[in-house]
C-alpha positions in Angstrom: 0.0 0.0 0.0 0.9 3.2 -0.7 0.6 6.5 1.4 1.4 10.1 -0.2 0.9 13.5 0.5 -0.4 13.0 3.6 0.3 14.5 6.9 0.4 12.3 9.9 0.3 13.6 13.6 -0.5 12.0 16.8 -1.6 8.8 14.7 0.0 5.2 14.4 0.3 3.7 11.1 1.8 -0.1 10.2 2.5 -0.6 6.9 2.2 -4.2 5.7 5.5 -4.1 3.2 7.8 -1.3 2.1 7.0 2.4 2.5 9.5 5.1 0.7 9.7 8.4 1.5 9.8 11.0 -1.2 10.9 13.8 1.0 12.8 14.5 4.7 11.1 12.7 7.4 10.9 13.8 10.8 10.7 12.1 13.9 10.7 14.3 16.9 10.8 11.3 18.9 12.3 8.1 19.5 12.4 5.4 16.5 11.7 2.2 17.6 13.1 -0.6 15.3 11.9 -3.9 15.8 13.2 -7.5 15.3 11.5 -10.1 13.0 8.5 -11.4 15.0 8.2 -8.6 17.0 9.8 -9.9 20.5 12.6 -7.4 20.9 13.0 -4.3 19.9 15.7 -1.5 20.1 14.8 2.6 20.5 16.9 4.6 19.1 17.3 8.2 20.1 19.9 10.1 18.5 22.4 10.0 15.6 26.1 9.7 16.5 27.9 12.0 13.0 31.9 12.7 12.5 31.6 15.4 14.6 30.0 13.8 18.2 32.2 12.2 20.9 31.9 8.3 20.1 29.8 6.6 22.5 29.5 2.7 23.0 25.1 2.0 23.5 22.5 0.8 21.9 20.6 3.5 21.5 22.6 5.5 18.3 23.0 5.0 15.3 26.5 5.6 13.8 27.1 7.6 10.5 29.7 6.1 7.9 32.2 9.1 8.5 31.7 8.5 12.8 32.8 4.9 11.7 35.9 6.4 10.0 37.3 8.5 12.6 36.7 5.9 15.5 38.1 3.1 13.4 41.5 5.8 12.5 41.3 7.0 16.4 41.5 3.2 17.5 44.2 2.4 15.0 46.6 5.6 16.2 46.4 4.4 19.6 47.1 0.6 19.1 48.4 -0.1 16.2 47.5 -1.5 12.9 48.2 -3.7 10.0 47.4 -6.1 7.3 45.7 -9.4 8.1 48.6 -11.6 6.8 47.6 -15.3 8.1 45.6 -17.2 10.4 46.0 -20.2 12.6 43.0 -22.4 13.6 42.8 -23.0 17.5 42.5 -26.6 18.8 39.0 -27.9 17.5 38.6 -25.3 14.9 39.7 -25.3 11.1 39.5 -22.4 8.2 42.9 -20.3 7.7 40.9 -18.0 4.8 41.6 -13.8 5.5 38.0 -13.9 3.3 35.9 -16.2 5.6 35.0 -16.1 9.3 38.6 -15.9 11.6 38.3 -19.2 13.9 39.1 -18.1 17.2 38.5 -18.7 20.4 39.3 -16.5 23.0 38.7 -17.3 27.0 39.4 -14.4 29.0 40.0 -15.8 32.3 40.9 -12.4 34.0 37.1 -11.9 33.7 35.9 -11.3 37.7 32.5 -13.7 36.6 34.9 -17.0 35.9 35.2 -18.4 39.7 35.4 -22.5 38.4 35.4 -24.4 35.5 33.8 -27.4 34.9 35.0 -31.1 34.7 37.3 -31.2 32.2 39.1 -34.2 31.0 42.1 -32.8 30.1 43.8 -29.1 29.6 46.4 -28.0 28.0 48.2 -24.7 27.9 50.4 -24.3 24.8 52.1 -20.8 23.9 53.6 -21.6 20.7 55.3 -17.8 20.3 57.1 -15.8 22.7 54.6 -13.8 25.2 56.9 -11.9 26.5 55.9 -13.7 30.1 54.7 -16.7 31.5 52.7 -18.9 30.3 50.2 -19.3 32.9 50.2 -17.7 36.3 48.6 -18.5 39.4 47.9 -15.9 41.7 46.4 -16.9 45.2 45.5 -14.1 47.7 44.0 -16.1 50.3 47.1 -16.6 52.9 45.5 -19.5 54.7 44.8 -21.5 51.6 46.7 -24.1 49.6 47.7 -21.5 46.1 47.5 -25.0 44.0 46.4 -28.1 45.2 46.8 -31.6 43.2 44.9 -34.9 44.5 46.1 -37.6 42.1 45.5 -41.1 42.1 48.5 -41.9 40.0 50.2 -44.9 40.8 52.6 -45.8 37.8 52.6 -42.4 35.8 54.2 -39.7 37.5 52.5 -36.7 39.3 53.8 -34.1 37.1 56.1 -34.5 33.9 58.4 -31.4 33.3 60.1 -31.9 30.2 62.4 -28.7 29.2 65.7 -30.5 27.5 67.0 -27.7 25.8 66.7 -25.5 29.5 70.2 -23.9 30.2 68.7 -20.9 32.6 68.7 -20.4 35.9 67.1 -23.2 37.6 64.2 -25.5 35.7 62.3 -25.4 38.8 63.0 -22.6 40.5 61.4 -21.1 44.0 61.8 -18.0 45.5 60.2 -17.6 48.3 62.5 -14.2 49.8 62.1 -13.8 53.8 60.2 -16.9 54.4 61.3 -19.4 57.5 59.5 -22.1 55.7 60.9 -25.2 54.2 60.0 -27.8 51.0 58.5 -30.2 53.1 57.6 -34.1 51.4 56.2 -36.1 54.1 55.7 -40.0 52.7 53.9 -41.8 55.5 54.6 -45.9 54.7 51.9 -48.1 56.2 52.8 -51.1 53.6 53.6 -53.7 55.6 55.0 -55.8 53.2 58.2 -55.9 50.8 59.0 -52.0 49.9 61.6 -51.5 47.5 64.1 -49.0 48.0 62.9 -45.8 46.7 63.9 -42.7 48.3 61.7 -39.4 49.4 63.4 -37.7 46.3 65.4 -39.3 43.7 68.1 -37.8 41.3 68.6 -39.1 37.7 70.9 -37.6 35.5 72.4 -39.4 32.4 74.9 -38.0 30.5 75.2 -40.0 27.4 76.5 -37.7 24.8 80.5 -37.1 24.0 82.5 -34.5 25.6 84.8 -33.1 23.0 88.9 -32.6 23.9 88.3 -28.8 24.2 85.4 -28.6 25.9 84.7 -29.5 29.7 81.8 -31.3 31.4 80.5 -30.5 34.9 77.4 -32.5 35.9 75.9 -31.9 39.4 73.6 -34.5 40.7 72.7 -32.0 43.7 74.0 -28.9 44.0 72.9 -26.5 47.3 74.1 -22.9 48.1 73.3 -21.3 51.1 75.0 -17.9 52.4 74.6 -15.2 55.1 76.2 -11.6 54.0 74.1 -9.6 56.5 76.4 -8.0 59.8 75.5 -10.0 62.5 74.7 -8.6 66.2 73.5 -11.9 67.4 73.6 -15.7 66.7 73.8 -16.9 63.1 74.0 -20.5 62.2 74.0 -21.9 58.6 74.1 -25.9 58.3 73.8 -26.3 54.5 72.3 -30.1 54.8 70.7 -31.6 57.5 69.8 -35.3 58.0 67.9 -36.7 60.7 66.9 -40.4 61.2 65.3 -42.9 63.5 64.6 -46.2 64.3 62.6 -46.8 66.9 63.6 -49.9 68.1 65.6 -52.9 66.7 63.0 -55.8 66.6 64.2 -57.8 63.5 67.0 -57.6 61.5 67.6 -53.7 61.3 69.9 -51.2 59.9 70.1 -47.9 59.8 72.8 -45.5 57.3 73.0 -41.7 57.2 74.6 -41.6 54.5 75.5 -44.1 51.8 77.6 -43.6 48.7 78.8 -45.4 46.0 81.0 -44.9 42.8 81.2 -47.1 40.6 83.3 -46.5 36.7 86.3 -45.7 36.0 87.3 -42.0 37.0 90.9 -40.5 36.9 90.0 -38.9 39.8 87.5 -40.4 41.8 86.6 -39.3 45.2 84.2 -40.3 47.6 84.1 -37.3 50.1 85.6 -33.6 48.8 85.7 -31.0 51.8 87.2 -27.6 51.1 86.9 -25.6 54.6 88.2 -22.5 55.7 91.4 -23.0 57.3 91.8 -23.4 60.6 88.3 -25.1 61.0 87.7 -28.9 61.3 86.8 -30.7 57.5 85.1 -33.5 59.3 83.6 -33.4 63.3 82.1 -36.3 65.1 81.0 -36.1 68.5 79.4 -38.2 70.7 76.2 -38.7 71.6 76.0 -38.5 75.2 77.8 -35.4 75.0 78.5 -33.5 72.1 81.2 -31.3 74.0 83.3 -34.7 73.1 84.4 -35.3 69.6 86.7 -36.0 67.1 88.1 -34.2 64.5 89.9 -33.8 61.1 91.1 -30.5 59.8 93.3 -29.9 56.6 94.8 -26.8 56.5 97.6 -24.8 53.7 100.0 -27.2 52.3 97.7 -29.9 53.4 98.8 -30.2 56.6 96.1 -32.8 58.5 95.3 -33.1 62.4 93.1 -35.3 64.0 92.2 -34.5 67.1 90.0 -35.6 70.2 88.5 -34.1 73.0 86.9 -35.0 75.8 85.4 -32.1 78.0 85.0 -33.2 81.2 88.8 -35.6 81.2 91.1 -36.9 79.2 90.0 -40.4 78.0 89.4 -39.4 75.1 91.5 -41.9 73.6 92.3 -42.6 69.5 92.1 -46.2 68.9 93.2 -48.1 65.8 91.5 -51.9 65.3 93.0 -53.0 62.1 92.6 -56.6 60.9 95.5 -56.7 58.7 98.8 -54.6 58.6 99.3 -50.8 59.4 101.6 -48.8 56.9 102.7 -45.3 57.4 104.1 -43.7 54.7 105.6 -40.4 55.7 108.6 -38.0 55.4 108.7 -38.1 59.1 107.2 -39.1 62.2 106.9 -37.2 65.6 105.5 -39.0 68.9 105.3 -36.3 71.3 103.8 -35.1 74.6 105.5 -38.4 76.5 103.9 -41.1 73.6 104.7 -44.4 73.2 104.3 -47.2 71.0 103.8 -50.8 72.8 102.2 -53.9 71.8 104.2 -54.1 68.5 107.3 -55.8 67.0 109.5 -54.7 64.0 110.0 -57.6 61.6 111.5 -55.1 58.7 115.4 -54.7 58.1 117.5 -52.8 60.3 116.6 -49.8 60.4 119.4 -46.8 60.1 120.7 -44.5 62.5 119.5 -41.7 60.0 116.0 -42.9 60.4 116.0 -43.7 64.3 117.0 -47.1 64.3 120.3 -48.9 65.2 121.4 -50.1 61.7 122.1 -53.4 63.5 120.0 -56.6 64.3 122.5 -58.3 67.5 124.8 -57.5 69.8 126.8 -57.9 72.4 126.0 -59.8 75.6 126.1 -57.1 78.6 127.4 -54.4 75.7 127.3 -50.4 76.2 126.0 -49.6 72.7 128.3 -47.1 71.1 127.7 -44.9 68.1 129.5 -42.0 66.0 126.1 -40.5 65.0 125.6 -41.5 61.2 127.0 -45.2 61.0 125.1 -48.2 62.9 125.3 -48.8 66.5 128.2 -51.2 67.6 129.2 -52.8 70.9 131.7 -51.6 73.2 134.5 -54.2 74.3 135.7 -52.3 76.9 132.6 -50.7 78.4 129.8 -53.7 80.2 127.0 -53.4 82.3 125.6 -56.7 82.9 122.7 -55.0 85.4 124.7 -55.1 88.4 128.3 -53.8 87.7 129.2 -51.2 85.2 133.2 -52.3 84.5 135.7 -50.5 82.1 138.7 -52.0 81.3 142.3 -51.3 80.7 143.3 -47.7 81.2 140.5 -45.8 79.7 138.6 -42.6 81.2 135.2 -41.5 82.3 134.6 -38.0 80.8 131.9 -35.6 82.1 131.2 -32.5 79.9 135.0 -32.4 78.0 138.7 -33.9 78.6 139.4 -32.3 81.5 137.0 -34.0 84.1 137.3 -38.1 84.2 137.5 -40.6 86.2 140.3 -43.3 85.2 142.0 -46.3 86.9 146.0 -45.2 85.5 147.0 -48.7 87.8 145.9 -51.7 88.2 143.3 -51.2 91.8 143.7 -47.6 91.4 141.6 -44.8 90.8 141.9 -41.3 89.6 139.9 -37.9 89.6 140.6 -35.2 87.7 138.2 -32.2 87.5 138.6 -28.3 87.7 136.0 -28.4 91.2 135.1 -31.5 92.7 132.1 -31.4 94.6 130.5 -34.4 97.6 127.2 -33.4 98.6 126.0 -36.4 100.7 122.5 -35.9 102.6 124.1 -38.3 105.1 128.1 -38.3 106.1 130.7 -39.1 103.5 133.8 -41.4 104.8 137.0 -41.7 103.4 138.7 -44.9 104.2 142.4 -45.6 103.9 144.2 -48.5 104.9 146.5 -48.5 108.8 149.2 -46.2 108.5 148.8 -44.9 105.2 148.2 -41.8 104.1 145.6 -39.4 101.7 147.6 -37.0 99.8 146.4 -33.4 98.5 148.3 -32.8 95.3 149.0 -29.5 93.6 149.7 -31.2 89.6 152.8 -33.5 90.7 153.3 -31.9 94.1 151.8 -33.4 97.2 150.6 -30.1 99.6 149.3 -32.5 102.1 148.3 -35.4 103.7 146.1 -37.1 106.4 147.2 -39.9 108.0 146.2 -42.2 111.0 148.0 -45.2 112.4 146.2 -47.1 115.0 147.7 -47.0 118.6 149.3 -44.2 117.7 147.8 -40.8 116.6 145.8 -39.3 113.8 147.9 -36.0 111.9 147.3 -33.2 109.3 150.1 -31.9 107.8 150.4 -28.9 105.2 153.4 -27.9 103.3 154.4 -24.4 102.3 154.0 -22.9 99.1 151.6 -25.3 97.4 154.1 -28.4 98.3 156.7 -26.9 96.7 158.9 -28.4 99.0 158.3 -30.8 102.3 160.8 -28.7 104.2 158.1 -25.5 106.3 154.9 -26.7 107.0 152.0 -26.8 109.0 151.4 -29.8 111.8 148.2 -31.2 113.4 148.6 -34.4 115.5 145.9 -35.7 117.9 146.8 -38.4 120.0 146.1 -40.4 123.1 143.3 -38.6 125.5 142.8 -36.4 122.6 145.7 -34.4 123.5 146.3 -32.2 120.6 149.4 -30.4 119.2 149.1 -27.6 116.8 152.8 -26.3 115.3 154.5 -24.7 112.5 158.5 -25.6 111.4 160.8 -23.5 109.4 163.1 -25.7 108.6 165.9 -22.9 108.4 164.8 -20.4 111.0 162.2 -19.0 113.2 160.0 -17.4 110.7 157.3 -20.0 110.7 154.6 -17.5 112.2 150.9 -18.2 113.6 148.5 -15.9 113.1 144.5 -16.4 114.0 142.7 -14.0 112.0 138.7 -14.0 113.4 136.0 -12.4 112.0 134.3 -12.5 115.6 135.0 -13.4 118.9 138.4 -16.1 120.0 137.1 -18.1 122.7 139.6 -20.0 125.1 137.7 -22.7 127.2 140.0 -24.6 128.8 139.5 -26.6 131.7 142.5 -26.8 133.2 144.9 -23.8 132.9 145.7 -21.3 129.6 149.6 -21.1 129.1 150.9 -18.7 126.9 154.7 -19.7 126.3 157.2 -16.5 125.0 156.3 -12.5 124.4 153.0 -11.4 124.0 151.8 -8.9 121.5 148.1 -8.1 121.0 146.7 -7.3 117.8 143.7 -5.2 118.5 143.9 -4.3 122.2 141.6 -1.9 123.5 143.2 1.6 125.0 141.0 4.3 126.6 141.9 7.7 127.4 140.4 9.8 130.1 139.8 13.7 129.5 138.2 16.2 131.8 138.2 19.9 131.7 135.9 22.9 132.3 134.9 25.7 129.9 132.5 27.9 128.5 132.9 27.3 124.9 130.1 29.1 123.4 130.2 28.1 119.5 133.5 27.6 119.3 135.7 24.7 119.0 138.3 23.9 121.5 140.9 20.7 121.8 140.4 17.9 124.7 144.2 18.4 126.6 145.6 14.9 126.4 147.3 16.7 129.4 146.4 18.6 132.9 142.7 19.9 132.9 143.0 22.8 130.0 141.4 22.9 126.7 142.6 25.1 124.3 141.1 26.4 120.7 144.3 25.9 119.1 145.3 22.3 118.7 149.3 23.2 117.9 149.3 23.4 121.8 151.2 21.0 123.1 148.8 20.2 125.8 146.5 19.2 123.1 148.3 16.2 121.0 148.7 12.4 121.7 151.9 10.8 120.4 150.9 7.3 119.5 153.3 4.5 119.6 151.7 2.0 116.9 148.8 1.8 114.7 145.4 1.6 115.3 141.7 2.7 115.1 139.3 5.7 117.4 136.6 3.2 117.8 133.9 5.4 120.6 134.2 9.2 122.1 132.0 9.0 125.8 131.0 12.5 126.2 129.0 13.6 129.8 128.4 17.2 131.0 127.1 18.3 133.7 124.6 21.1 132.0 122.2 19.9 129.1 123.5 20.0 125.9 120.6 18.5 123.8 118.4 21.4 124.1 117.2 24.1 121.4 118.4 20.9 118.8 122.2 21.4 119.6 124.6 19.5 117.5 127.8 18.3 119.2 130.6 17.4 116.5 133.7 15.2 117.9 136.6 15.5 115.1 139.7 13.6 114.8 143.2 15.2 113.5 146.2 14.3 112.8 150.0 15.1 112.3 152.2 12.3 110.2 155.2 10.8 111.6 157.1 13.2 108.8 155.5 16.3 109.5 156.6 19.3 112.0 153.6 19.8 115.0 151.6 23.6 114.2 148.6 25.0 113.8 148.6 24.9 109.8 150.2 21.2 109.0 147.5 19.4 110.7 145.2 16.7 108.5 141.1 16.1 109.8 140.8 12.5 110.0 136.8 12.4 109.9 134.6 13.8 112.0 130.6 12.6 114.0 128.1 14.8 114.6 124.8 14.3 116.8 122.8 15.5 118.9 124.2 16.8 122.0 123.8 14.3 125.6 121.3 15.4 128.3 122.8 16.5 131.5 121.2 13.0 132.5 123.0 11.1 129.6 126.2 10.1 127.9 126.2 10.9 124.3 128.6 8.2 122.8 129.9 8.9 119.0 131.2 6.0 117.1 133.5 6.5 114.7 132.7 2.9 113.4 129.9 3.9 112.0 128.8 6.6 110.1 130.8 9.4 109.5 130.4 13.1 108.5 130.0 13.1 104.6 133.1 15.5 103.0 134.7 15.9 106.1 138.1 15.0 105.9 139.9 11.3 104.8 136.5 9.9 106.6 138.5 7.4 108.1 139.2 6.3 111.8 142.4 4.8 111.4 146.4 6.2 111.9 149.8 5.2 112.1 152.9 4.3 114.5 154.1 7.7 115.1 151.3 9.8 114.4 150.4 12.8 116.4 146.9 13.1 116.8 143.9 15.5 119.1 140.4 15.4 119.8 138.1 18.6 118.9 134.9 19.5 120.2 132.3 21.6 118.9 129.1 23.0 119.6 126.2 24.3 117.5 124.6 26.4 120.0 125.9 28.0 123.0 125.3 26.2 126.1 125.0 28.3 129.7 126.3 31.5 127.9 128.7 33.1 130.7 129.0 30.2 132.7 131.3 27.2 132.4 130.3 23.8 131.7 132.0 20.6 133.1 133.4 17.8 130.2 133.8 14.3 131.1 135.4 12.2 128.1 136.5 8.9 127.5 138.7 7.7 124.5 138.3 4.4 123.0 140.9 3.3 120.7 141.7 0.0 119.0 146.2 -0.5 119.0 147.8 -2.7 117.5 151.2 -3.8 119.4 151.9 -7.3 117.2 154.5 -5.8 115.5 155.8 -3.6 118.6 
């Protein structure tokens, strides 16, 4: 039907085939297209040009030249190109660029995919480079397996990774950063019958290809590396392989290995156990394992230097122990047994073993034999020197040396014996005794010349007798005989005078205890007999010092007076000055000197040729003390010789001197007492 030049508003009109519009037609509203049959529909309510923002709806339709620019828009941003092949996914077919394109895409980021059905098989191929992996699993549930695999394999394995051209890093690799958990295969057996001898993981690598003479072959069954380069504060411990195992108990036949290795093949360098540890640090510990502060050790170190070593913490029992079935060979350069070691329990059956190498280089010898050797050639035994356990016996003429030529013992006759040393020296805890035979004698022997002898003859007396000048001659000597009653006779001879002098020389006291009566036979001349001198005189001296008169009563300042001096007749020492007063001369600190002079035997008696011996100063006596100074003892320092000794002939005087004037204007009364030490042997 046809409809023209009409005008149609607010009316609905359906048109049974096609209607064609002559002119513009208007719709002010929306155009509702329907679908064949009538059960959907679409409204469309505007018109989307070149010019309008493209919008993705159903309710526009799109111009040809809006189709242009969103189709150039989309090409700028992403790319474009020709359509040069196409390859059929699995179950589809048709490669044409003409027909449909069979593919199938499953977009499994979509947020609406949460499962997938039972499938009976899947398979992920990427058969170009992706630029990243293949699949990828992505769990963000932290308390839930990420993938879980329930198999009830029990021939065909679990899961099959083949990669055999794979040369990266790692074909199964796991990186799980700062987490303290391990790859953990638990494998619970409840079999109880026959179970072969399959491990919890098992290694099986196969070279079988050729390794070419310039090219090298490293294959690693295992290989582990773990390391700690962090600075440490506290405790760090890194144990790269761990093994634990149990048996519970050993019902049955049982047997349990922590280790067991085998190579088998032929290897130019086949080793069972490589260790390359820091130096210094054991290559191989054992300990025990009731206390694992006791243990065993072997450590290689530079130049491959090995120690084994045990240690037991709380003793030392800890005892190295070899039980060999068969024989024990030590191959070595040397060998040290220290620390007191000893080898027992063993007997040599080799040759003889050299001097060089510690042996005797000899297999018999003499019976009773002292073994002699020159250092280099074998051991030989000596025909003059036996020891048969008892007696030690040299024979013939030869010596006994001790450190060098000069000190031996010999025999130079046949029951004789000799000594010869620079000191000889008996230190016996108990007495030592020297026998002789009756009426013989024990010589003392300078070289050739006898000095001395003792000798005894019984019934008779016992005698001492030393001759002068090292036994030059026999002619002067010295005698000691004791005989009956114990009398005892002490004398010297000069065979061609009188000049055979005793002289007793003690550092100490001479004590003369006799019972009966002391006889002294001829002249008598002391040695050091003591002489005093008395001294008295009264004066007020102030600070001046005045001379004792040796004598009448008056002192004088001057000691060229001749009141003052003391001619004396022999030698000897001013051992003590005894001072008293009769006023106090020890107060305000008052220092008395006493000084000694002298005039030689040579020299004229005056005021200006006189010599200060030494001199004492102290503090002055109490009028209820003596002040004693002793000119034994300490002397002023710088004043004079410092010496308390003088000559036959010598002249000498006393001076006294106080430091602070005692009782100015009245006199004080002096009281000393000389002690001197004369000598009148040679009088």
């Amino acid at each position: 039907m046809r409809f023209l030049g009409e005008y149609v508003e607010f009316q609905q009109a359906n048109f049974r085939s096609d209607v064609y519009f002559d002119q513009v037609v208007i719709i002010e509203k929306t155009l509702r297209m329907l679908e064949y049959g009538y059960a959907t529909y679409v409204d469309v309510s505007s018109i989307q040009d070149s010019g309008t923002t493209f919008n993705s709806n159903d309710t526009s339709l799109v111009t040809a030249a809006a189709m242009v620019a969103r189709i150039t828009a989309m090409t700028s941003e992403f790319g474009y190109g020709d359509l040069t092949s196409i390859v059929a996914g699995t179950g589809l077919s048709g490669t044409s660029l003409t027909g449909p394109i069979p593919t199938l895409n499953v977009d499994a980021a979509q947020t609406g995919i949460t499962s997938l059905g039972t499938l009976n098989s899947l398979a992920v191929s990427a058969e170009v480079e992706l630029g990243s992996a293949a699949m990828t699993l992505t769990n963000q549930d932290v308390d839930q397996i990420a993938l879980d695999i329930n198999a009830d394999n029990t021939i065909a394995a679990v899961i099959d990774i083949t990669a055999t051209d794979h040369v990266g890093d790692g074909m199964i690799k796991i990186d799980s950063a700062n987490s303290s958990s391990e790859i953990f295969i638990d494998k619970d057996i409840t079999a109880t019958g026959t179970i072969a001898g399959r491990g919890m993981i098992q290694v099986d690598s196969l070279k079988a290809s050729n390794t070419e003479g310039s090219e090298t072959a490293d294959v690693v069954g295992i290989k582990s590396t773990v390391s700690d380069t962090g600075t440490n504060d506290g405790t760090s411990n890194i144990t790269n392989l761990h093994l634990t195992s149990n048996m519970t108990n050993d019902d049955g036949v049982t047997s349990l290995i922590g280790i067991s290795n085998t190579l088998t093949g032929e290897s130019d360098n086949t080793i069972g156990y490589y260790s390359n540890v820091v130096n210094g640090s054991p290559d191989f510990k054992l300990v025990s394992s009731t206390d694992v502060n006791d243990y065993f050790t072997i450590a290689t170190g530079a130049s491959g230097a090995t120690t084994l070593t045990t240690v037991d913490n709380g003793s030392e029992a800890a005892d190295l122990s070899f039980a060999i079935n068969g024989g024990f060979i030590i191959e070595s350069t040397t060998i040290n047994i220290s620390e007191g070691g000893a080898i027992t329990g063993a007997t040599w059956e080799g040759t003889d073993v050299g001097v060089a190498n510690g042996g005797t280089g000899v297999s018999t010898l003499g019976a009773d034999a002292v073994l002699i050797g020159n250092g280099t050639s074998a051991i030989t035994s000596s025909t003059n020197l036996t020891f048969d356990d008892t007696d030690l016996s040299l024979a013939g003429a030869g010596k006994m040396e001790f450190r060098g030529t000069g000190s031996y013992i010999n025999s130079p006759d046949t029951n004789d014996i000799e000594i010869v040393a620079t000191d000889i020296t008996l230190d016996a805890a108990a007495g030592i005794s020297l026998e002789i035979g009756d009426d013989e004698n024990i010589n003392l022997k300078n070289g050739s010349n006898i000095f001395g002898f003792f000798h005894a003859e019984d019934g008779s007396g016992s005698e001492f007798k030393l001759y002068e000048r090292g036994g030059s001659t026999d002619a002067d000597y010295f005698h000691i005989v004791t005989t009956e009653h114990g009398a005892t006779l002490l004398n010297t001879w000069d065979n061609s005078g009188t000049a055979a002098h005793f002289e007793i020389d003690a550092d100490g006291d001479i004590t003369l205890d006799a019972a009966g009566t002391i006889k002294l036979e001829g002249p008598v001349r002391p040695t050091g007999q003591i002489w005093i001198k008395n001294v008295g005189f009264v004066d007020e001296m102030g600070t001046n010092e005045h001379f004792t008169p040796m004598v009448g009563a008056a002192e004088n300042p001057s000691n060229a007076n001749a009141a003052m001096g003391l001619l004396m007749p022999v030698g000897g020492k001013l051992l003590k000055v005894h001072v008293k007063s009769n006023k106090d001369h020890s107060a305000s600190s008052n220092q008395m000197t006493i000084k000694l002079v002298n005039w030689d035997a040579d020299e004229a008696h005056s005021g200006s040729t006189d010599s200060i011996l030494s001199s004492v100063t102290q503090t002055g006596p109490a009028d209820t003390a003596v002040g004693v100074f002793d000119f034994t003892g300490t002397k002023d320092s710088g004043i004079g010789a410092e010496t308390n000794a003088f000559t036959a002939g010598e002249i000498v005087a006393i001076g006294i001197k106080n430091s602070v004037a005692i009782s100015a204007g009245n006199d004080s009364k002096y009281f000393l007492t000389l002690v001197f030490e004369l000598d009148w042997s040679g009088y």
